[in-house]
C-alpha positions, 0 to 999 in steps of 0.5 A: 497544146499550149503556148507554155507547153511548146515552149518548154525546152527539153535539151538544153544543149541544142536548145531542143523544144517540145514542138520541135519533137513533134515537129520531128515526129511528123517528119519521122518514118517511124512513129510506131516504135518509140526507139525508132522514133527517138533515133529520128527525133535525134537526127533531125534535132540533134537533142540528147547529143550534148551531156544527153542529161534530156534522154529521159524526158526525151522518150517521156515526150515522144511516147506521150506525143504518140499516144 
């Protein structure tokens, strides 16, 4: 992965990055669902809690970082 790509902050309002979603992941319980997986991400980033404006790309990323 790239250093540009880690670095591109996804929720603005918890200063959420693409590496940590990842990192998040990787400490889910879940990673076959991406619901699932989206409820651990959110609980251990707290992302999509502000205005939840990053929902979308949220799962956009937890389904590419699954795949």
């Amino acid at each position: 992965m790239s250093k540009m790509k880690e670095n591109y902050e996804i929720c603005h309002c918890k200063k959420v990055t693409y590496a940590d979603v990842e990192q998040a992941l990787h400490q889910s319980k879940s990673f076959s669902q991406v619901e699932e997986a989206f409820a651990d991400v959110q609980k251990i980033t707290h992302c999509s809690t502000g205005c939840g404006g990053c929902h979308d790309e949220i799962m956009r990323t937890i389904s590419e970082i699954l795949a």
